[in-house]
N, C-alpha and C positions, 0 to 999 in steps of 0.2 A: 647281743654284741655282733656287731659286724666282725666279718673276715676280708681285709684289705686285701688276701691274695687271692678272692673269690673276684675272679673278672666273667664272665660268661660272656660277654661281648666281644672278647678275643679269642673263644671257643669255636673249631669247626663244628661242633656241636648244635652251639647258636645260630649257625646262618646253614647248616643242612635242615634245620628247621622251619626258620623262617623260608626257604627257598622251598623248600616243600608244599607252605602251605599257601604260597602264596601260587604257586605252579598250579594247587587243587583248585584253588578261587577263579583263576584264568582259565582253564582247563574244564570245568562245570558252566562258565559263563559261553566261552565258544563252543564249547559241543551241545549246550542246552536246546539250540534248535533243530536239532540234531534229535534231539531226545534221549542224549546219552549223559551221563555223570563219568568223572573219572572215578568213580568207587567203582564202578563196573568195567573200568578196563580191564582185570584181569580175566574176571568171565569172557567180557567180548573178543578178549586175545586166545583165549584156550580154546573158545567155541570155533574162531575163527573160517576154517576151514571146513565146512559144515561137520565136525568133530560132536559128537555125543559124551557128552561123562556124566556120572552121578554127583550130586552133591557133596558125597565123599570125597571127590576128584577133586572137583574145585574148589574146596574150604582147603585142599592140599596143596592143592597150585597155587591160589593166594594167599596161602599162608595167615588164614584167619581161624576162626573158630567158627563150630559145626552153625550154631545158632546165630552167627551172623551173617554166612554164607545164606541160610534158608532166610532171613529179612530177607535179604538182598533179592535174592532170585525169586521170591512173591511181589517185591515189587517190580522187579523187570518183568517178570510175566505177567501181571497186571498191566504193568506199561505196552504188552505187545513184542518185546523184545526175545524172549524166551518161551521155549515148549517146553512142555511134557510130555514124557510117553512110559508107558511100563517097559522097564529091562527085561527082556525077554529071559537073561539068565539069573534073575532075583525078582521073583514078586512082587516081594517086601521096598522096592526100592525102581527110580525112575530114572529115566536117561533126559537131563536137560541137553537142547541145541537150540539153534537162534532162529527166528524166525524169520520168512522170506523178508521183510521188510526190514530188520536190524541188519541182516547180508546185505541188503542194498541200498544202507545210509554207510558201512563200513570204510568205502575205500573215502568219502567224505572226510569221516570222521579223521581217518589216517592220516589226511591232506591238515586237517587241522591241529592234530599234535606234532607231525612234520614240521609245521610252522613254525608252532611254539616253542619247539626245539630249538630250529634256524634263530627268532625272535631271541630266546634267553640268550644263546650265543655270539649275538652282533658285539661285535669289535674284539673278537678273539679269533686268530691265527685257526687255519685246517691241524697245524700243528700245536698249536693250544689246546683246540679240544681233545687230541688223541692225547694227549697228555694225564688233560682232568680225567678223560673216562679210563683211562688206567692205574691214576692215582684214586678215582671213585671205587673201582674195581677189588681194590685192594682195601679201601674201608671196608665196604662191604662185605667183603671176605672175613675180616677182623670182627664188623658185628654180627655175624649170621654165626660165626665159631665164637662169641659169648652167651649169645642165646642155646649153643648147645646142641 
């Protein structure tokens, strides 16, 4: 049986999703020559700074799981993008940072999600967008305190 007051097309739900994934599809095709994915923005924003952290750090910073964090950073270090090194204060465990040549497609790369930004936001007011990123702000607050 259908539910006639199941609309999901008039859901913020529906189009924070769709805008999402269609930002990743955009976002993967213009950083690809680049040699970046946007699954790896959060590493490449945490490493940033020639910053070191363990894999702990950043399955915490992005907010993923341990075992997806380590996909990920075997393949960025395959890819050339990331190092290893032994943490000097755990054995057991390694300090990922970015490699000279990820630092220096970076500020590129920035210029190109700058864009995309600029791009999503064509034909909305400077005061339209502080608007949305405050009303966004505020979702996001509401789902990160469901999640707990």
């Amino acid at each position: 049986m259908v539910d006639p007051a199941w609309t999901p097309m008039v859901t913020p739900g529906h189009y924070f999703t769709r805008i999402a994934r269609a930002l990743g599809r955009i976002g993967d095709r213009r950083l690809g020559p680049l040699g970046f994915a946007t699954a790896q923005l959060p590493v490449l924003s945490a490493l940033r700074d020639g910053e070191r952290k363990s894999q702990t750090e950043l399955a915490r910073w992005a907010k993923v799981e341990q075992p997806t964090m380590a996909q990920l950073l075997t393949r960025m270090e395959r890819d050339g993008l990331v190092q290893r090194e032994p943490d000097p204060a755990d054995r057991r465990s390694s300090l990922i940072s970015l490699t000279e040549s990820a630092r220096a497609k970076l500020p590129a790369g920035r210029e190109i999600l700058r864009q995309g930004n600029v791009d999503a936001m064509r034909g909305l007011s400077d005061a339209e967008v502080e608007t949305l990123i405050g009303l966004l702000k505020r979702v996001l607050a509401n789902v990160e305190a469901m999640e707990g």
